[in-house]
LOMAR-510615 format. One line per 8 residues: number of its first residue (from 1); their letters; for each residue x, y, z of C-alpha. Coordinates in nm, 2 decimals. Layout:
LOMAR-510615
NUM> a> X Y Z | ...
end
This chain:
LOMAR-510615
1> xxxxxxxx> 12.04 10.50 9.36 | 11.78 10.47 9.62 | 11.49 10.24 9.62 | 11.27 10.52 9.78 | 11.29 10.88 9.68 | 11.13 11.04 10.00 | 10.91 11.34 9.90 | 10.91 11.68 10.03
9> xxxxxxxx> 10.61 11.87 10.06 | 10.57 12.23 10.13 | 10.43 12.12 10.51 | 10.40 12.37 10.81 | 10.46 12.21 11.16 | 10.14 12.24 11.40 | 10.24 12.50 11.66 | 10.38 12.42 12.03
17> xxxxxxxx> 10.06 12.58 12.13 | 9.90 12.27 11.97 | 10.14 12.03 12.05 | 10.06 12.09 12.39 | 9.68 12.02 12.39 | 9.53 11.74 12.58 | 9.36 11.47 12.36 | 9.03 11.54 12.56
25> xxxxxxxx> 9.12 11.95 12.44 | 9.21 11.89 12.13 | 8.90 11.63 12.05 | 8.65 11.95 12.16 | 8.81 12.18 11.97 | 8.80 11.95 11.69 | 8.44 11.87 11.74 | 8.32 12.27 11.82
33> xxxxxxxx> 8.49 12.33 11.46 | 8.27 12.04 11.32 | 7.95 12.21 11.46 | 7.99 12.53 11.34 | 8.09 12.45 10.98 | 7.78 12.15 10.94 | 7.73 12.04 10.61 | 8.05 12.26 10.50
41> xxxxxxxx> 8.30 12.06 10.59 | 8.40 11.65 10.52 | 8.66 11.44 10.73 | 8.75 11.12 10.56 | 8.96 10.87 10.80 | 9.10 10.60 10.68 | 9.09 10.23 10.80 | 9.48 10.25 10.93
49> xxxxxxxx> 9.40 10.56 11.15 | 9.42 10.57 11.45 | 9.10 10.44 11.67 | 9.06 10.80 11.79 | 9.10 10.99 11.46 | 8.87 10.74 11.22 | 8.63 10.80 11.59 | 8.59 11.19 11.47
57> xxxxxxxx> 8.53 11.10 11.09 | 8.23 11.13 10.92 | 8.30 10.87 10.68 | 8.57 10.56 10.70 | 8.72 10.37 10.41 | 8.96 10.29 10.15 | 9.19 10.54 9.97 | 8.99 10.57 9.65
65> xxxxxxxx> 8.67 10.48 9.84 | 8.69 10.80 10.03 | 8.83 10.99 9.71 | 8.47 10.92 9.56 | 8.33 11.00 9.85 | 8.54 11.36 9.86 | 8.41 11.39 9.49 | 8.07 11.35 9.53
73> xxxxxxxx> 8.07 11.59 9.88 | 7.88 11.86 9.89 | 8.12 12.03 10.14 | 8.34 12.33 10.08 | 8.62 12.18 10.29 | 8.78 11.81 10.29 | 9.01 11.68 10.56 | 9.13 11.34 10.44
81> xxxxxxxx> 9.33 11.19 10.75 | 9.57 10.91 10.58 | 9.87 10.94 10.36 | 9.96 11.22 10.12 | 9.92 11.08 9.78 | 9.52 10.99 9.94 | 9.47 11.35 9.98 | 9.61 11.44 9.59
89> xxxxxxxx> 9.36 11.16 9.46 | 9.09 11.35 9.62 | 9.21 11.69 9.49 | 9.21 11.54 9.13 | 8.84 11.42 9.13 | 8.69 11.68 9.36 | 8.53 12.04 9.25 | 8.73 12.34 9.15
97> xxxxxxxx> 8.57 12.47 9.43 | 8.63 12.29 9.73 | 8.96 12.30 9.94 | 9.14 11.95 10.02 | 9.33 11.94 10.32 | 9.58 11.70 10.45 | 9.66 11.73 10.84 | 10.03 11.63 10.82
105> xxxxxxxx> 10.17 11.65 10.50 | 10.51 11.44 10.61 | 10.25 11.14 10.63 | 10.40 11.01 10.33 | 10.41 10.69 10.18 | 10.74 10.47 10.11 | 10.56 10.25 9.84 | 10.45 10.55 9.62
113> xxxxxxxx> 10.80 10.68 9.69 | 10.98 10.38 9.51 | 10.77 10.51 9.22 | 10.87 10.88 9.11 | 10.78 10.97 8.76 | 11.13 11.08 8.70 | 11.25 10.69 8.76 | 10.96 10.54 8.57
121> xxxxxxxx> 10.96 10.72 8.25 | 11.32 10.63 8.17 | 11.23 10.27 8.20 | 10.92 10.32 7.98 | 11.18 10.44 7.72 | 11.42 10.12 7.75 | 11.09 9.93 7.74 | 10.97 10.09 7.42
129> xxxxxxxx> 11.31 10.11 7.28 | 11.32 9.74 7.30 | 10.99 9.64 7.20 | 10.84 9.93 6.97 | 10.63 10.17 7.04 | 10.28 10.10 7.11 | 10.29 9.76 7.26 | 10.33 9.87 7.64
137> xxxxxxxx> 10.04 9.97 7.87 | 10.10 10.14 8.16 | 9.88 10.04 8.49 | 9.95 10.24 8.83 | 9.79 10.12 9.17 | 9.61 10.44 9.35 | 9.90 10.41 9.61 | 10.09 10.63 9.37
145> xxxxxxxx> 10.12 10.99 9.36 | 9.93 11.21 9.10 | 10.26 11.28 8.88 | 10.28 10.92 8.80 | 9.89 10.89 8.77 | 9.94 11.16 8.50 | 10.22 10.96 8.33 | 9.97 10.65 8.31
153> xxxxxxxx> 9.70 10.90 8.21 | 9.85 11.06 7.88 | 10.01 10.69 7.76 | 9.67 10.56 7.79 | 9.67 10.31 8.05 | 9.47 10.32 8.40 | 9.48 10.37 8.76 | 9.37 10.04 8.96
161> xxxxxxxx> 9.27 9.90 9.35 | 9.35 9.65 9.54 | 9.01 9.46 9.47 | 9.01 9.54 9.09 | 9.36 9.52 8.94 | 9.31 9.16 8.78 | 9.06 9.32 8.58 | 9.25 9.66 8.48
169> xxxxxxxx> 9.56 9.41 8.38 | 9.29 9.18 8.17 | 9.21 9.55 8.04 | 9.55 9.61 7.97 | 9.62 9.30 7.78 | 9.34 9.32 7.56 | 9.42 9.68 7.45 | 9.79 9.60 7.41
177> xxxxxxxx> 10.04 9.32 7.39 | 10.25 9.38 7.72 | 10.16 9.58 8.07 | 10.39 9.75 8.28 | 10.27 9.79 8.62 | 10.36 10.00 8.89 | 10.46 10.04 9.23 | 10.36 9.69 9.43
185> xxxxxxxx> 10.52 9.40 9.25 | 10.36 9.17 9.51 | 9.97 9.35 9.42 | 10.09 9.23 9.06 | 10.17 8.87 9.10 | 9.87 8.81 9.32 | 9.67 8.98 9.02 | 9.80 8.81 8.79
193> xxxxxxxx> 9.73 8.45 8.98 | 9.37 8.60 9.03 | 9.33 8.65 8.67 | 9.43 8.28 8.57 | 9.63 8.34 8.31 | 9.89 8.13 8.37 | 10.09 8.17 8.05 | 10.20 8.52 8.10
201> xxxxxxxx> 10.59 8.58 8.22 | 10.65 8.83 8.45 | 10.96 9.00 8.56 | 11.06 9.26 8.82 | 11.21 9.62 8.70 | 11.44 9.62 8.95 | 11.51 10.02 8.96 | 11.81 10.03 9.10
209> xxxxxxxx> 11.98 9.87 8.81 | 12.10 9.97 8.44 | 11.77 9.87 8.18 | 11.61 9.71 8.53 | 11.84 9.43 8.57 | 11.70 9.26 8.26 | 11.90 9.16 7.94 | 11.73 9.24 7.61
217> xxxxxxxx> 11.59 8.88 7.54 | 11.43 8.90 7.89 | 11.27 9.19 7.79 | 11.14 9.09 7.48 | 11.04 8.74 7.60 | 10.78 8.90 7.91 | 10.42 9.00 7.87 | 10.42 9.15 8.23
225> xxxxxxxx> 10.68 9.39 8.39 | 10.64 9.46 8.76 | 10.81 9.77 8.94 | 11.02 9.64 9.20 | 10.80 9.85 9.47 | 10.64 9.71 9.79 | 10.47 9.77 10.08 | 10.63 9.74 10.39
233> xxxxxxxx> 10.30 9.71 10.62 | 10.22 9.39 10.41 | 10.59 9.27 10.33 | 10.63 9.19 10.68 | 10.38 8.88 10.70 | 10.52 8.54 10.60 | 10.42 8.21 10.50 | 10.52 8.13 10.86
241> xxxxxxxx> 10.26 8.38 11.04 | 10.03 8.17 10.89 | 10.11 7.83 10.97 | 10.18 7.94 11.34 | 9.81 8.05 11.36 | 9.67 7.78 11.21 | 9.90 7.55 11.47 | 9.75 7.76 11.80
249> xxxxxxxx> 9.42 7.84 11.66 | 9.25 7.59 11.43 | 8.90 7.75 11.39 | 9.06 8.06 11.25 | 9.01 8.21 10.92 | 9.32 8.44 10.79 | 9.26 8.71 10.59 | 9.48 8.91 10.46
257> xxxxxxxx> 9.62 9.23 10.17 | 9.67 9.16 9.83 | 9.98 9.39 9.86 | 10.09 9.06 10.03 | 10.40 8.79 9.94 | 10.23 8.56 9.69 | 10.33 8.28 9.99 | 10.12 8.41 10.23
265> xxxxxxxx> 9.82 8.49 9.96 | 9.83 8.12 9.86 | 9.75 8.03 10.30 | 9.56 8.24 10.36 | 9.19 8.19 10.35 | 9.04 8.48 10.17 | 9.25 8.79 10.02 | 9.10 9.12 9.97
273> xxxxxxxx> 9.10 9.53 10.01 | 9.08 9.71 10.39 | 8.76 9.77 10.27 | 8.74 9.37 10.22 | 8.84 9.30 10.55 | 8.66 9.51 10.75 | 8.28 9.38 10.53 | 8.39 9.00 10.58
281> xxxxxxxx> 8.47 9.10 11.00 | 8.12 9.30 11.04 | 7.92 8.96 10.84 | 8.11 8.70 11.06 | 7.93 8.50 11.28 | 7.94 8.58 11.69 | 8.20 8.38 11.84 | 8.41 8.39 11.49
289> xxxxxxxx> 8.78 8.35 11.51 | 9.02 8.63 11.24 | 9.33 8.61 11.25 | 9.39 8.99 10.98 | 9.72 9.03 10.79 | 9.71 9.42 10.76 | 9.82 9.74 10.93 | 9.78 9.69 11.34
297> xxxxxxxx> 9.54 10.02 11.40 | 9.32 9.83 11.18 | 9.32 9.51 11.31 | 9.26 9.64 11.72 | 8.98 9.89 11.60 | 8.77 9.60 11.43 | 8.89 9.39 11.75 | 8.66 9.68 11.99
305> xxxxxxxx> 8.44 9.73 11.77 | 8.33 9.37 11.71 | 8.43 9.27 12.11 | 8.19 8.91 12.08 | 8.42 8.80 11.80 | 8.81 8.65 11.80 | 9.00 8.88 11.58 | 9.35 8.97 11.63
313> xxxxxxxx> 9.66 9.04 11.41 | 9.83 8.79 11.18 | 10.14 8.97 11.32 | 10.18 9.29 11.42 | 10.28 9.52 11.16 | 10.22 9.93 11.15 | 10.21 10.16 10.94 | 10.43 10.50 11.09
321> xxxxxxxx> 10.33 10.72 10.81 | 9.94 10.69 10.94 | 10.04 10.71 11.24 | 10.13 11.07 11.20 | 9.82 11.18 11.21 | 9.70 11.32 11.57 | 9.41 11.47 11.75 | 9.68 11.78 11.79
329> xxxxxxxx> 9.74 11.81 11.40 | 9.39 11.81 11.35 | 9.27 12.04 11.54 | 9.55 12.27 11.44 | 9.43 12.20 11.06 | 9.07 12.26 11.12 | 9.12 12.59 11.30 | 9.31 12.70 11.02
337> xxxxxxxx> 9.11 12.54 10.72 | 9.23 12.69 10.40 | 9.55 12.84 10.55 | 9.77 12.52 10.62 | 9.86 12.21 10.48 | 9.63 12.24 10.17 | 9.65 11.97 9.83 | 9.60 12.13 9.56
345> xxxxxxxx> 9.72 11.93 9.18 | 9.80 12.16 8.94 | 9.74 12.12 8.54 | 9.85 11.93 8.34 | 9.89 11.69 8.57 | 9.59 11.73 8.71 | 9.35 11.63 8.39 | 9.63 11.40 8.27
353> xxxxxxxx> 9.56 11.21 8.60 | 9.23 11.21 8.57 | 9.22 11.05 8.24 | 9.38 10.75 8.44 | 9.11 10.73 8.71 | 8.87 10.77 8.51 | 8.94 10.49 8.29 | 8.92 10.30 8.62
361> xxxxx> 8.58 10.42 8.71 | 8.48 10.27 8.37 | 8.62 9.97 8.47 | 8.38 9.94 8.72 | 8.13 9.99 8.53
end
C-alpha cells in the first residue's frame, strides 16, 4: 500500500489558447475581469504563491486564514489560488450562494493525500477495538481534505492550525483519555512539546502496516497516536541547515514551520504558522538578519518586499503543487467563472465537516 493516495479531481485543462498567453496578456486579462466584476468577486492567494499570483490577490494568508476570509466575503465569486483541499475548506464555511473556484484543481497536496478517509477509519476501528469505545478523540490539521474533516466532525473531535494545535490536543485530552491525530506526525510532536506535557507517549500509525505497526500492548500503553503523514516542503530542513547558518551568519534568527522535524524546531529560534513568519519579518528591525525554513516562493517574496532586511531561505525547499498555479490558469478560470474548475462539498460531508471547524473556531474563542 502506498503512503500517498493521489486524488483525482474532475479538473479541465486551461486551453492552448491560454497556454499561449504572455504573462503581461494574461495579467490584463486577469485584471480587466477584476474591474468589471468589483465587489463581486474575491481572490485569495496564498503565502507559497507565486510573487506574481499573491501580486493580483486581494487578500494574502494562511489556509484557514483566507477560508474565514472567503466566509465572511460578500462576493458572489471566490478564486482561492493554493492547493485543493484550501479551496474545499472555503466551500464548507462559505454561503450557499457563492461559487468557490480553484484555478488548477491537480494542485493537490501529498500530505492530505497520506490521509484518505478510507485508510483512517479502519485504523479508528483497530484503535477502538483495542481500547473501547469512547476513549479516542479524533483531531485533523486543516491540511486535510473535507472527507476526513467530516470523519473528525461526526466522532466529535476538531479541526486544528499550525499555531493552535497544542491547544485543540489539550482539548482533546480533557474531553477524552487518548487523541488520534492526523496527517502531520511532525505538527504533532512539536504540539505536543509546546503543550508541556511531558508524560504523554506517543506513537506513529504507520499506514502502511497491519494494526499500524503497533502490537496490542503499544496500543494500549499510548495516550497519543500520530498518523505517519508529513510534509515534504518542511521535511526537507535538518538539524544541520541550521547549524550551517548559524556557522556563516551569527546575527541570524531562524525561523521556521511547525510541520518541521522536532530537531530542527528545538534550533531554531522561534517556530510558528506562514502567517507567523511573514508578522515576525514585517516587525523586524531594518538591517535584521532571517534565515526562514518554509516553502521558497515564500521566503524570496518577503525577501523583495522587505529589501533593507537579510532574509533568505533556511534551504531551499518548494512546494510543486503551488506552483501550479499560473497567470495562464487564472485567467482562463476568471473568464469562465462558474463554468470550470468549481469546489463545491456535498452533504453530508459538508455539515459533518463543519461540525469539526467549527469546534475549532470555538477554540479560539
Amino acid at each position: 500500500m502506498e503512503r500517498t493516495r493521489s486524488r483525482v479531481f474532475p479538473a479541465t485543462s486551461v486551453p492552448d489558447e491560454y497556454l499561449a498567453l504572455s504573462d503581461e496578456e494574461a495579467r490584463r486579462r486577469i485584471l480587466a475581469v477584476k474591474r468589471e466584476l468589483g465587489r463581486d468577486l474575491v481572490i485569495l492567494g496564498h503565502h507559497y504563491q507565486r510573487p506574481e499570483i499573491v501580486a493580483l490577490s486581494d487578500y494574502r494568508g494562511d489556509s484557514f486564514g483566507l477560508s474565514k476570509l472567503a466566509a465572511n466575503a460578500e462576493a458572489r465569486y471566490i478564486v482561492f489560488c493554493g492547493v485543493h483541499f484550501m479551496a474545499e475548506s472555503a466551500s464548507i464555511l462559505c454561503r450557499e450562494d457563492q461559487v468557490v473556484v480553484h484555478p488548477n484543481l491537480e494542485a493537490g497536496c501529498p500530505l492530505a493525500d497520506s490521509a484518505p478517509a478510507d485508510l483512517v477509519e479502519p485504523a479508528w476501528e483497530v484503535l477502538n477495538r483495542v481500547l473501547g469505545e469512547g476513549r479516542l478523540m479524533p483531531v485533523t490539521y486543516m491540511n486535510s481534505y473535507a472527507e476526513l474533516k467530516a470523519f473528525v466532525g461526526r466522532n466529535g473531535g476538531a479541526v486544528c492550525t499550525s499555531s493552535n494545535a497544542h491547544r485543540a490536543f489539550q482539548w482533546a485530552l480533557e474531553q477524552r483519555e487518548r487523541l488520534f491525530f492526523f496527517p502531520d506526525q511532525y505538527l504533532g510532536r512539536n504540539a505536543l512539546k509546546r503543550l508541556g506535557r511531558s508524560g504523554l507517549r506517543a506513537v506513529v500509525w504507520n499506514s502502511e502496516l497491519f494494526d499500524g505497526g503497533l502490537s496490542r500492548e503499544e496500543i494500549e500503553s499510548a495516550d497519543v497516536f500520530l498518523w505517519d503523514g508529513y510534509c515534504h516542503v518542511h521535511r526537507w530542513f535538518l538539524p544541520e541547515h541550521v547549524d550551517r547558518v548559524r556557522e556563516l551568519d551569527p546575527q541570524a534568527i531562524v525561523i521556521v514551520h511547525p510541520e518541521c522535524r522536532e530537531e530542527v524546531v528545538a534550533k531554531a529560534d522561534h517556530a510558528g504558522s506562514t502567517e507567523f513568519m511573514a508578522r515576525f519579518v514585517a516587525s523586524a528591525p531594518d538591517g535584521a538578519h532571517i534565515a526562514i525554513g518554509t516553502e521558497i516562493n515564500m521566503v524570496r517574496r518577503l525577501a523583495m518586499e522587505f529589501p533593507t532586511k537579510r532574509i533568505y531561505p533556511l534551504a531551499r525547499s518548494m512546494c510543486p503543487n503551488m506552483f501550479k498555479i499560473t497567470l495562464q490558469s487564472l485567467a482562463w478560470t476568471l473568464e469562465n467563472l462558474g463554468q470550470v474548475n468549481v469546489v463545491r462539498v456535498e452533504e453530508p460531508v459538508r455539515s459533518q465537516a463543519r461540525l469539526a471547524l467549527d469546534r475549532m473556531l470555538q477554540l479560539e474563542g
